[in-house]
C-alpha positions as CSV (number, residue, x, y, z in Angstrom):
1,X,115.4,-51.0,-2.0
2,X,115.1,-54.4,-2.2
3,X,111.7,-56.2,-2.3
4,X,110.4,-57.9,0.8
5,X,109.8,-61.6,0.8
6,X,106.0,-61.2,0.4
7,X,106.1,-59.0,-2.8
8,X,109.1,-61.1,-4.6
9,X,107.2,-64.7,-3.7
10,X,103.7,-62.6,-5.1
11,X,105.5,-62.3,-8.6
12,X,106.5,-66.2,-8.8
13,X,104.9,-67.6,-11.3
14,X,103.2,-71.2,-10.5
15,X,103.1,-73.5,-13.3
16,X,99.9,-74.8,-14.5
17,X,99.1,-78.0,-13.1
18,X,97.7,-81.4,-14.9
19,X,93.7,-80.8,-15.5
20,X,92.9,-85.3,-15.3
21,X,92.8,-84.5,-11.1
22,X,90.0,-82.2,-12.0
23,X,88.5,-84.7,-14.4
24,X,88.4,-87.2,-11.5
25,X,86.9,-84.8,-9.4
26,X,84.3,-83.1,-11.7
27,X,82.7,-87.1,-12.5
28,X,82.5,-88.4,-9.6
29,X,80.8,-84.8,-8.1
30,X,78.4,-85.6,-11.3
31,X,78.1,-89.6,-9.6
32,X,77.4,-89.1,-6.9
33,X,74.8,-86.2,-7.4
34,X,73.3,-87.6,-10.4
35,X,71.9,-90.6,-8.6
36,X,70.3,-88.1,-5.9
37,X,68.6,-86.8,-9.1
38,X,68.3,-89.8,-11.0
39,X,66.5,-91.1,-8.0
40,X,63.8,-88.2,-8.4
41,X,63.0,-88.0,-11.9
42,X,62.9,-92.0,-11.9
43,X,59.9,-92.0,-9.3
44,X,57.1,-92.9,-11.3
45,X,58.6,-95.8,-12.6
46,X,60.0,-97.2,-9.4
47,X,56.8,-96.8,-7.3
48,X,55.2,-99.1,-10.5
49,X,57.8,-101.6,-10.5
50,X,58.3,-102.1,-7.3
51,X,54.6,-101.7,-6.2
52,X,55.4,-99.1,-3.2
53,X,54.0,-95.7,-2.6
54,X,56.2,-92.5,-4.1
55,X,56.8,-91.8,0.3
56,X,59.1,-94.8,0.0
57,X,60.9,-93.5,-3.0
58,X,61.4,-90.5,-1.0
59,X,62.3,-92.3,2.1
60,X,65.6,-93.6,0.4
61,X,66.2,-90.5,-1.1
62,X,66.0,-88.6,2.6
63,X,68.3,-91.7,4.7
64,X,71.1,-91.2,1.7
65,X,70.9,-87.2,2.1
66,X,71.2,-87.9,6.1
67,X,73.6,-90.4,6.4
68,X,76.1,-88.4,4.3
69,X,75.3,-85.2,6.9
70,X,76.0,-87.2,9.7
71,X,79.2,-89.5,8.6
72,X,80.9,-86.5,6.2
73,X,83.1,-84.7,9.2
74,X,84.2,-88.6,10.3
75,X,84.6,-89.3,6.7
76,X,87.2,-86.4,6.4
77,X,89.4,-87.9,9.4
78,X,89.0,-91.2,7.8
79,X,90.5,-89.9,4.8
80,X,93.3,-87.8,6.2
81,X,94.5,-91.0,8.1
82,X,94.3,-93.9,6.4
83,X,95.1,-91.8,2.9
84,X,92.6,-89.7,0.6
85,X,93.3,-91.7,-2.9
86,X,93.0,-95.1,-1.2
87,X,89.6,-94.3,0.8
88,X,88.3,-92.5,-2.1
89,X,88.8,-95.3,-4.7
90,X,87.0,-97.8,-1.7
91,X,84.2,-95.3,-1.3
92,X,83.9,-95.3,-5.5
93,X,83.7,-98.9,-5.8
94,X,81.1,-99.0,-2.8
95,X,78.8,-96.3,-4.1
96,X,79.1,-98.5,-7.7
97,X,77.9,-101.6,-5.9
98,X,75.1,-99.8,-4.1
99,X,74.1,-98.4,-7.5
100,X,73.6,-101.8,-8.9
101,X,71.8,-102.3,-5.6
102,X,69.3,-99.7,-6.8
103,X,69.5,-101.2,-10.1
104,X,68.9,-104.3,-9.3
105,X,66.4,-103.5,-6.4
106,X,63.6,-106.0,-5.5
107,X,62.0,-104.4,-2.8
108,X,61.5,-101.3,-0.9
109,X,63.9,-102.4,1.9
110,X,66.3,-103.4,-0.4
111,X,66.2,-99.7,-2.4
112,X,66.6,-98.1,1.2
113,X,69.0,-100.0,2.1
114,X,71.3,-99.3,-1.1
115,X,70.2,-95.6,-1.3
116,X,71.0,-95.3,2.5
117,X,74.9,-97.2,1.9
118,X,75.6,-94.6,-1.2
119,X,74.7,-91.5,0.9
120,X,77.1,-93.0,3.9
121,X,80.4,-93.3,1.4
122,X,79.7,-90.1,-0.5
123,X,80.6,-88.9,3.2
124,X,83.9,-90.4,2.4
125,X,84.0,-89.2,-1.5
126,X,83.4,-85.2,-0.6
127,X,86.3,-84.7,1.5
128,X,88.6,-86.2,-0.7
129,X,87.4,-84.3,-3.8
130,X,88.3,-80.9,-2.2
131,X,91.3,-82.5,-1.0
132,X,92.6,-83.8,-4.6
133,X,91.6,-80.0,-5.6
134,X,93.9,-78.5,-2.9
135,X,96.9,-80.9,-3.3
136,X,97.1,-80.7,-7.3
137,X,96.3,-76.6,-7.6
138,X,96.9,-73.2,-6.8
139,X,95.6,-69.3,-7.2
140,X,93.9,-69.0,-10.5
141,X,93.5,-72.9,-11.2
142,X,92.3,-73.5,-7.9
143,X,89.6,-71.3,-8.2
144,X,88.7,-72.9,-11.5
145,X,88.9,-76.1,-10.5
146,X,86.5,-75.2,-7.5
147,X,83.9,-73.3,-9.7
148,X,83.4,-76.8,-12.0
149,X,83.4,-79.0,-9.2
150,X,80.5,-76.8,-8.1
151,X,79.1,-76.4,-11.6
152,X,79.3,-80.3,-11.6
153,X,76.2,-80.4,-9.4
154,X,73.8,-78.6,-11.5
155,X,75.6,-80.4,-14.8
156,X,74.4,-83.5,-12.8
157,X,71.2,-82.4,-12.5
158,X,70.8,-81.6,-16.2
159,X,71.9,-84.6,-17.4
160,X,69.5,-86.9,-14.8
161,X,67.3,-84.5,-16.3
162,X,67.5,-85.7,-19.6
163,X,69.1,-89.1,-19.1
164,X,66.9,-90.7,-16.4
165,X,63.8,-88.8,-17.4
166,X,64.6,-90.3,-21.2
167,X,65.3,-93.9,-19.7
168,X,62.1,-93.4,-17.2
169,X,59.7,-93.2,-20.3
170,X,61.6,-95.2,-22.6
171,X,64.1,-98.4,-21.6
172,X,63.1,-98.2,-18.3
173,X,64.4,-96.4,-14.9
174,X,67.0,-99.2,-13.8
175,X,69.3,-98.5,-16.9
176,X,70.0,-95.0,-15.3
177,X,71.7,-96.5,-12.2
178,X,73.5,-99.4,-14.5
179,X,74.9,-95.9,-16.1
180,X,76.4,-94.6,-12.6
181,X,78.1,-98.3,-12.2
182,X,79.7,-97.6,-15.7
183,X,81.2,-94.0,-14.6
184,X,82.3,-95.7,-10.8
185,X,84.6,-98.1,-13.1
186,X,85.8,-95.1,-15.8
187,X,86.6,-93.1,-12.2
188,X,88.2,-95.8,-10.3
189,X,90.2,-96.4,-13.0
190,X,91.4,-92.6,-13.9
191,X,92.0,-92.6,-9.8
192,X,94.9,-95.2,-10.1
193,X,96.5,-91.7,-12.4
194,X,96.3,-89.4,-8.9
195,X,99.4,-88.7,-7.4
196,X,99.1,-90.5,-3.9
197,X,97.5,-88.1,-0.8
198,X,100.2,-89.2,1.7
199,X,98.2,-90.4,5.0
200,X,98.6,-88.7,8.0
201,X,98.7,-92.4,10.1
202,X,99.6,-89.7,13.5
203,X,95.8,-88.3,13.1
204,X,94.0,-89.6,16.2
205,X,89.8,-89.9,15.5
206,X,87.8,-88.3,18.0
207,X,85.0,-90.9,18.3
208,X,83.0,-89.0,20.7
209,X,83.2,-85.7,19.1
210,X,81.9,-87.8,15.5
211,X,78.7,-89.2,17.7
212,X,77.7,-85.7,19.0
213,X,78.5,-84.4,15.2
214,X,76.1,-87.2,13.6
215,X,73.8,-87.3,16.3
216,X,72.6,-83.6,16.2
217,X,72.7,-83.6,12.3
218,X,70.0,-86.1,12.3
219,X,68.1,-85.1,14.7
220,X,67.8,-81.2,13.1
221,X,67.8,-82.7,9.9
222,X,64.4,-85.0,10.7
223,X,63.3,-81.8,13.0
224,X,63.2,-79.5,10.4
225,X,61.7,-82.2,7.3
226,X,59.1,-83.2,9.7
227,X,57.7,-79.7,10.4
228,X,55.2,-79.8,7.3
229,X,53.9,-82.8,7.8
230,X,54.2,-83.6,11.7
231,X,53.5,-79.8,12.8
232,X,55.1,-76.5,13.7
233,X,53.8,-76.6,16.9
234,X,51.5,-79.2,17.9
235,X,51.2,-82.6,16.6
236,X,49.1,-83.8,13.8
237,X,48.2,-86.7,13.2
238,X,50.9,-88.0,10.7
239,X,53.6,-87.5,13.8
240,X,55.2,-90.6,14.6
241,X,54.9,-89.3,18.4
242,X,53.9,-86.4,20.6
243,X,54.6,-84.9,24.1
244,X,51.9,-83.8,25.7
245,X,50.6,-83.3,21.8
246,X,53.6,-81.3,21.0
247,X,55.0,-82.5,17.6
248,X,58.4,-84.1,17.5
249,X,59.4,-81.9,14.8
250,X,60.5,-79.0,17.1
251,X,61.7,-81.5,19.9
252,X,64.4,-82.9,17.7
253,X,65.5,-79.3,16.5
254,X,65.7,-78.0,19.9
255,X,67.5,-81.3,21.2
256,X,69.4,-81.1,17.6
257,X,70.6,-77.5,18.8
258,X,71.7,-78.5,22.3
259,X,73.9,-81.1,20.4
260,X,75.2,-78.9,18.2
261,X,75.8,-76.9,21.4
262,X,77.8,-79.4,23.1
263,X,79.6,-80.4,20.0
264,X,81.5,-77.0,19.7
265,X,82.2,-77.0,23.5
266,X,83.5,-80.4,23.0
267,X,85.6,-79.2,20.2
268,X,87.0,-76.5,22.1
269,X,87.7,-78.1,25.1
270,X,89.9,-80.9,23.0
271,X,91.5,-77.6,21.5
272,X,92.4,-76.8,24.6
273,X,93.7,-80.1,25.8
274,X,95.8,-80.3,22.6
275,X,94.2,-83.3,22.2
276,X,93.1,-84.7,18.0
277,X,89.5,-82.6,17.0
278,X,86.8,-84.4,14.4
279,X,86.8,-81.0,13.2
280,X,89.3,-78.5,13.1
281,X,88.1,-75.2,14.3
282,X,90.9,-73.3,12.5
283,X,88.7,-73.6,9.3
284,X,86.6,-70.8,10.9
285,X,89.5,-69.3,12.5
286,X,88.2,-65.7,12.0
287,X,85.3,-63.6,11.9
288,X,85.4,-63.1,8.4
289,X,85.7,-66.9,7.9
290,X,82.7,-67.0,10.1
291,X,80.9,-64.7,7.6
292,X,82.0,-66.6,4.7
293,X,80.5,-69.7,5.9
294,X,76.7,-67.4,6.7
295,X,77.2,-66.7,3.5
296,X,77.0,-70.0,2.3
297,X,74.5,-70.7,4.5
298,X,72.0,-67.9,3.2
299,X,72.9,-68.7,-0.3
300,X,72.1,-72.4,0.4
301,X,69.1,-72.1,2.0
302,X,67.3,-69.4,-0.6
303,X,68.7,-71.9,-3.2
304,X,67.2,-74.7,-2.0
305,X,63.8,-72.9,-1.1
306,X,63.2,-71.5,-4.6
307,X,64.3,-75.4,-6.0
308,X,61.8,-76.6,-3.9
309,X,58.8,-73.6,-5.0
310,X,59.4,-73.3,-8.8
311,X,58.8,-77.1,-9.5
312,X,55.7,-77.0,-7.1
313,X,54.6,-73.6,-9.1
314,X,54.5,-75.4,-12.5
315,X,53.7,-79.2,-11.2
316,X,50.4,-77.3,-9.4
317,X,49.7,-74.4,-10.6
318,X,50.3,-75.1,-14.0
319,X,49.5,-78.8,-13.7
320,X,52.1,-79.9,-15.9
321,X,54.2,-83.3,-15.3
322,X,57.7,-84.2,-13.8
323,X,59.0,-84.5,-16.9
324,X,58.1,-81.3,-18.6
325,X,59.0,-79.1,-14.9
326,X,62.1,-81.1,-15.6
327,X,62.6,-79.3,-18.8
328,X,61.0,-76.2,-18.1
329,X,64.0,-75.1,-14.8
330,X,67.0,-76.2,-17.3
331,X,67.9,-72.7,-18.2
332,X,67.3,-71.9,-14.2
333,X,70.1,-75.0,-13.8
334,X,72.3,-74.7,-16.8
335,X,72.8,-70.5,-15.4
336,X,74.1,-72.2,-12.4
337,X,76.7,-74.0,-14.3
338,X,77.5,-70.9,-16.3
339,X,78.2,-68.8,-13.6
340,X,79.9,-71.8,-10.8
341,X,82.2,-71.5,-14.2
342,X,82.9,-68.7,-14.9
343,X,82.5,-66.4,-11.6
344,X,86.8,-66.9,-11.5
345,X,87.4,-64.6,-14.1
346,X,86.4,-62.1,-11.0
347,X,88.5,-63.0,-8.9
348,X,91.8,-61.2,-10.1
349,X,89.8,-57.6,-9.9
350,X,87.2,-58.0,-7.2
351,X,87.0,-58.9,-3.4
352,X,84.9,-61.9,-2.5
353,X,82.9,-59.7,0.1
354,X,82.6,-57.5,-3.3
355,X,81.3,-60.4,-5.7
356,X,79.3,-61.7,-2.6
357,X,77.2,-58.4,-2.5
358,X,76.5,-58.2,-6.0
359,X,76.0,-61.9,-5.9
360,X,73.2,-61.8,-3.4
361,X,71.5,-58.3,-4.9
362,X,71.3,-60.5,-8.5
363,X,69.9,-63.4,-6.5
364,X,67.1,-60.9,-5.0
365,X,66.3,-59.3,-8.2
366,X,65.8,-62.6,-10.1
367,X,63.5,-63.9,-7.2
368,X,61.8,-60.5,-7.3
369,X,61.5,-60.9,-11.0
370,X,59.7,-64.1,-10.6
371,X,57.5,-63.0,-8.0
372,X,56.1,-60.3,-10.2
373,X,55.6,-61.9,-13.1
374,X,54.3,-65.5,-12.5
375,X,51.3,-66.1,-13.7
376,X,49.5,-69.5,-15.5
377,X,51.8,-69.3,-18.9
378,X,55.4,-70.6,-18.3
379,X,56.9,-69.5,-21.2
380,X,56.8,-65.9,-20.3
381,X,59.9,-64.0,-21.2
382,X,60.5,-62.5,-18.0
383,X,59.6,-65.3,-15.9
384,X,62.6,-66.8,-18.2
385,X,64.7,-64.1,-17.5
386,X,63.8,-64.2,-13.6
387,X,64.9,-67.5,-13.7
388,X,68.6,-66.9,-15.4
389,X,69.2,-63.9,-13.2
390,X,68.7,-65.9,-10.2
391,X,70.5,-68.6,-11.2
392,X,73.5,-66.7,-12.0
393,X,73.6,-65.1,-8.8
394,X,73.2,-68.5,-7.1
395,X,75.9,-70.6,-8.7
396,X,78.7,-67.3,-8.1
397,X,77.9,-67.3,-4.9
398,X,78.0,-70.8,-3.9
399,X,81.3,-70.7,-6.0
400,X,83.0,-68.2,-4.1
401,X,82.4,-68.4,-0.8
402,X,83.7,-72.2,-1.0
403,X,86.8,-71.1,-2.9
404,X,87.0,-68.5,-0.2
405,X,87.3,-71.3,2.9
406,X,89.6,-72.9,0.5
407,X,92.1,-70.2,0.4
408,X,92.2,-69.2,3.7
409,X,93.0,-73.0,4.9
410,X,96.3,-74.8,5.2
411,X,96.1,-77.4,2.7
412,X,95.9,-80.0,5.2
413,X,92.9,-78.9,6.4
414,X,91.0,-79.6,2.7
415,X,89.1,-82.7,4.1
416,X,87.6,-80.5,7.0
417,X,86.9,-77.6,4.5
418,X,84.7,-80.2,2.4
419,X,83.3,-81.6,5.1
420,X,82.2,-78.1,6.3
421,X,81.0,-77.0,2.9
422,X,78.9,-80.9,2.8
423,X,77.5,-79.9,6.6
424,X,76.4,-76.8,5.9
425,X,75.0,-77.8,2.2
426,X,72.8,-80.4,3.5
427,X,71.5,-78.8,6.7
428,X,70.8,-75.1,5.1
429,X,69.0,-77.1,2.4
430,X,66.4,-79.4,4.6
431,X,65.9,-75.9,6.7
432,X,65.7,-74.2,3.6
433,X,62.8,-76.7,2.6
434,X,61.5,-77.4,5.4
435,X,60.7,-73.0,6.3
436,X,59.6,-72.3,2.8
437,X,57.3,-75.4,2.8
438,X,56.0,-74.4,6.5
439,X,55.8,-70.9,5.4
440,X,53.7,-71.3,1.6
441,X,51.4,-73.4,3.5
442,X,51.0,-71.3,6.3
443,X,49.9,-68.7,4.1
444,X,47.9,-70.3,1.8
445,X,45.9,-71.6,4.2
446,X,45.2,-67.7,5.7
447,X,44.6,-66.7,2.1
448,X,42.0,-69.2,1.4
449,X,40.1,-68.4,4.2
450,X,40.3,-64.8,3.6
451,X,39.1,-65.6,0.3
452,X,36.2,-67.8,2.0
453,X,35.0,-64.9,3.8
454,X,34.8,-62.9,0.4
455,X,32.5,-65.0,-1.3
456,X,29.2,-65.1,0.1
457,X,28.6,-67.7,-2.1
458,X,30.4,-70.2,-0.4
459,X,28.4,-70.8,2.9
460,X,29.7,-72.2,6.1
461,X,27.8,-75.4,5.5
462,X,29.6,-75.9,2.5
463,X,33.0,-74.8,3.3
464,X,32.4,-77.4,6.8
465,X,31.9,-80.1,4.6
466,X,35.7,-79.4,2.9
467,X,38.8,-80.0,4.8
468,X,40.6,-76.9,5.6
469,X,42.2,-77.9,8.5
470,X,44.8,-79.6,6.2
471,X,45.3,-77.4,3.7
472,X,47.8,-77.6,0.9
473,X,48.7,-76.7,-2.7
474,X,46.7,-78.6,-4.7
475,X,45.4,-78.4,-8.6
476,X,42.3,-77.6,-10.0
477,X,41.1,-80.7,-11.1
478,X,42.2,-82.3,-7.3
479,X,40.0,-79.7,-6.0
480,X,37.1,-80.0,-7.9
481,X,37.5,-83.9,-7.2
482,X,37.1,-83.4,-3.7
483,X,34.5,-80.7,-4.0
484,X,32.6,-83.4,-6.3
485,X,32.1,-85.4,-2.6
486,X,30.3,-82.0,-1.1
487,X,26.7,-80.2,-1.9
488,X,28.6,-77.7,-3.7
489,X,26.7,-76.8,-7.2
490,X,28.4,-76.0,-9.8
491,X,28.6,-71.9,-9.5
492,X,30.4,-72.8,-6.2
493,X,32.7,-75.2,-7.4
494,X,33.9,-72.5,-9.9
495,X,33.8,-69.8,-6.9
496,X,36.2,-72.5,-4.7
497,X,38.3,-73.1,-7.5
498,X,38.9,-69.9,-8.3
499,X,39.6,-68.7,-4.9
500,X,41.9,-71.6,-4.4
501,X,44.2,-70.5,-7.3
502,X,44.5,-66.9,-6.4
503,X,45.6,-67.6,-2.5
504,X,48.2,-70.4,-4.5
505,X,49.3,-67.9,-6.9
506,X,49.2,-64.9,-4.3
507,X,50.9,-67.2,-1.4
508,X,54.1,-68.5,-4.2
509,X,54.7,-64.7,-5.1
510,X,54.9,-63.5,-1.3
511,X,57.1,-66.4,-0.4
512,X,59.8,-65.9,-3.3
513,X,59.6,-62.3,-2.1
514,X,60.4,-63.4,1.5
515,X,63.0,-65.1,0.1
516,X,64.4,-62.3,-1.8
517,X,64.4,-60.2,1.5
518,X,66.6,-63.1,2.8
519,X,68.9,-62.5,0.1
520,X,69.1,-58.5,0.9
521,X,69.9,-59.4,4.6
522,X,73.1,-61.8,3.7
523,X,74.4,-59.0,2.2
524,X,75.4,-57.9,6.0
525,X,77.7,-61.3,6.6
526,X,78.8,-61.2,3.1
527,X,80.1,-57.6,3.9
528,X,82.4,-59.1,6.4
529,X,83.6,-61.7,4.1
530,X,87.6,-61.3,3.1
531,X,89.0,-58.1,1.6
532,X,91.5,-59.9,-0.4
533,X,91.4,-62.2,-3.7
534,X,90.5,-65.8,-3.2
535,X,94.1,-67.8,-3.9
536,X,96.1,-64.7,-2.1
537,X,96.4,-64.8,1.7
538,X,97.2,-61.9,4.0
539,X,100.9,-61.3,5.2
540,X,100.3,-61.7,9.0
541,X,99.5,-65.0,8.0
542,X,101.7,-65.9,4.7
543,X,104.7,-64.7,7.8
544,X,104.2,-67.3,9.5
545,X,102.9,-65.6,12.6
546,X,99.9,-65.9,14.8
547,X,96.8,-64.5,14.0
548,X,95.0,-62.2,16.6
549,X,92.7,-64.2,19.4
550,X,94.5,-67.5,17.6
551,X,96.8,-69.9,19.0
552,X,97.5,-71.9,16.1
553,X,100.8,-70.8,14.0
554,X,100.6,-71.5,10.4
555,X,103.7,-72.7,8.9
556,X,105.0,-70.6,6.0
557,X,104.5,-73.0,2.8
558,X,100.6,-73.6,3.9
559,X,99.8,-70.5,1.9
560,X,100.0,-68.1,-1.1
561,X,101.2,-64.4,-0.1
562,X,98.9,-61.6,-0.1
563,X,98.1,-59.3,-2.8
564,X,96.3,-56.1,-2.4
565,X,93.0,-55.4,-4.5
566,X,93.8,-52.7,-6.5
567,X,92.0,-49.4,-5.3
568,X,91.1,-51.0,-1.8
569,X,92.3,-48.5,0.9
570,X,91.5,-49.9,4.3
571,X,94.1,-52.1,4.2
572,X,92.2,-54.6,6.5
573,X,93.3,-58.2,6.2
574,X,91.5,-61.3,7.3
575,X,91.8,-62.4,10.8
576,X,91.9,-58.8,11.4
């Protein structure tokens, strides 16, 4: 009998593909993500040079995250029209010149306003990275390429780790950022090597579905970073406004959510119309692309949660500086590269809903770890070892479920599959933040005063004279500064001091554990991930035909045929 189309084109052999598109890609990933980082690290010394407060620092930091969020979906139309090599190398040269913007920076305003340009073009820059990626590799490579462009992140971070942090103390901060206007140049110039990304000049922008997009991106994505500090519920008095003393933080999420609303009924009514999208909803075509991207979601947020605890556990708890928490998470970040690396050697034997559930058990078993064994002393072994394990966990998973989206795509649809992985990166991470930093605080705040009403030694005429009404996490010697301004005696400072860092301690450990019970529940949309390998594609759609509950044919050369996972019996495919 001879063999079906499917099975013979399954056997073809694809030759192996030039790595220097990858090289592009995996430098500038490590540009644009090592000035984020470079940006941190290099506090200190901008807040002295520039004589501004470290909220200013942060400021820039917060309107580049933003505007990338709110320009990346128009910034993947923008480069399927006009071309993704020529819009990429503009979008280089313009994140080099805002670098030396940073570099060169005078002023506060004149930091924002550099910061705030690079986040806008990396809009441009993500889309065509996954782009170059899809038009320049298939099956196996593909999913090696995608693992180092996400390892690329956390290799960023190492190096700003060591790079800035070593300039910070040494030359000074604003040699880090002539550094990232070096590697713009190498990268525009290894860009004129790319095969040319033919533009689509038919694609039509849809201008008002971009405005709804951006709009409700910044309003969830100030929403949800100005819970902490503006209020969960009612306004405090750091909030810029208040409704009837209501904080704006949960006003802009819900009116952020109504957007987001509207967006996706926009999107399907132009779907219906036949009329040009700003995003093509045939990137979540299924349920189980659906799943895929909750994955990524969960993973991203617990990700982002635990970046944001661990540094505030040594920085306060321990007490110990920038620099040395710098030092102290680089196995935590070089385990992410490791595994972003390395998690495609999976791919031939295991389903990505299968590596996604053992991905997110390893991810709640390091956070576990950690929660059980942090104490005052760092260098613990398992605390160590809590920290690789998650880690590991975290950079498969991220990995795979963007390979995943990949796979399942036409390869015309790359820009809105890195805009969608950009999207959901940068909101899951300020929710991620902003609900462990809500949540910590929360708690420490009940634990203190549980700890209060433990200690008759504290009496209510001492504890009115201290603050509690804003309470936060704090070291020991910042606490016994402000309990220096009281009537406390000495025996009670001790008594304060020591109840303050068992509620820190206690209200760290139960958050990482809530955070680990986050990681057991996306085990249930990981579960409905594909059944297939990453690279492969099932034969309802590899034929050509329509997928169930989709009216969107996929022509035949937009894919790589399906190959069964050895052992797996349902025979379920995705879409179905």
């Amino acid at each position: 009998m001879s063999s079906s189309p499917v099975a013979s084109t399954s056997t073809t052999k694809i030759a192996a593909a030039s790595w220097l598109p990858l090289i592009v890609v995996v430098l500038t990933q490590i540009q644009a993500s090592f000035a984020v980082n470079a940006l941190t690290v290099s506090m200190q010394g901008i807040t002295t040079d520039l004589n501004t407060p470290a909220t200013s620092v942060g400021t820039a930091i917060t309107a580049g995250t933003f505007a990338m969020a709110a320009f990346i979906l128009l910034g993947a139309k923008i480069g399927a029209k006009f071309g993704s090599r020529r819009v990429f190398q503009i979008a280089v040269v313009i994140h080099g010149l805002a670098m030396a913007g940073v570099a060169l920076s005078v002023s506060p305003t004149m930091l924002f306003v550099a910061q705030a340009a690079s986040g806008a073009v990396i809009a441009l820059i993500a889309p065509a990275l996954v782009v170059f990626i899809a038009s320049n590799y298939r099956g196996s490579q593909q999913a090696q390429a995608i693992g180092l462009l996400a390892a690329a992140i956390p290799a960023a971070g190492v190096l700003a780790l060591l790079i800035a942090g070593t300039f910070a103390s040494t030359i000074g901060w604003r040699y880090s950022f002539a550094l990232i206007v070096l590697l713009a140049v190498i990268n525009l110039l290894l860009s004129f090597k790319l095969k040319v990304v033919p533009a689509q000049s038919e694609v039509k922008i849809d201008w008002v579905g971009a405005f709804l997009a951006a709009g409700s991106i910044i309003l969830l994505s100030f929403g949800f970073s100005g819970l902490n500090s503006w209020g969960v519920i009612l306004a405090t008095p750091q909030a810029p406004f208040q409704v009837l003393g209501i904080s704006p933080a949960p006003i802009l999420i819900l009116l952020g959510a109504v957007g987001g609303q509207a967006f996706f009924l926009w999107l399907r009514k132009r779907k219906k119309e036949h009329k040009p999208q700003i995003f093509d909803l045939a990137v979540l075509k299924s349920g189980q692309e659906r799943a895929t991207t909750f994955a990524m979601a969960a993973m991203l947020f617990v990700g982002t949660a635990a970046n944001f605890l661990i540094p505030l556990y040594i920085q306060v708890v321990q007490g110990r500086s920038s620099f040395q928490t710098s030092i102290a998470i680089i196995p935590y970040t070089l385990s992410i590269f490791i595994s972003s690396t390395l998690v495609a050697n999976l791919y031939k034997r295991f389903a990505p809903r299968q590596i996604a559930r053992v991905g997110f058990v390893v991810v709640a078993a390091g956070l576990t770890l950690l929660a059980f064994t942090i104490r005052n002393e760092w260098e613990q072994f398992f605390v160590i070892v809590g920290l690789i394990v998650l880690g590991l966990g975290q950079g498969a998973i991220v990995a795979l479920v963007f390979n995943t989206l990949l796979s399942a795509a036409p390869k015309h649809l790359a820009g809105d599959v890195g805009a969608w992985r950009g999207l959901v990166h940068n909101i899951s991470g300020s929710v991620g933040i902003a609900v462990a930093s809500v949540f910590a605080v929360g708690l420490l705040g009940s634990l203190i005063a549980t700890g209060v009403a433990a200690h008759p030694e504290l009496p209510g005429q001492l504890i009115s004279q201290v603050p509690l009404d804003n309470v936060n996490f704090i070291t020991n010697d910042h606490l016994k500064g402000v309990l220096a301004l009281t009537s406390a005696t000495p025996a009670q400072v001790d008594a304060a001091v020591l109840v303050n860092a068992d509620a820190r301690l206690r209200a760290l450990q139960i958050s990482l554990l809530g955070l680990a019970a986050i990681a057991l529940i996306a085990i249930i949309p990981a579960g409905r991930m594909p059944n297939y390998r990453p690279g492969d594609i099932p034969e309802v759609l590899s034929s050509g035909r329509e997928e169930p509950g989709d009216d969107t044919v996929v022509p035949d050369d937009e894919f790589e045929p399906f190959q069964p996972v050895p052992g797996d019996g349902d025979g379920e495919k995705s879409g179905a």
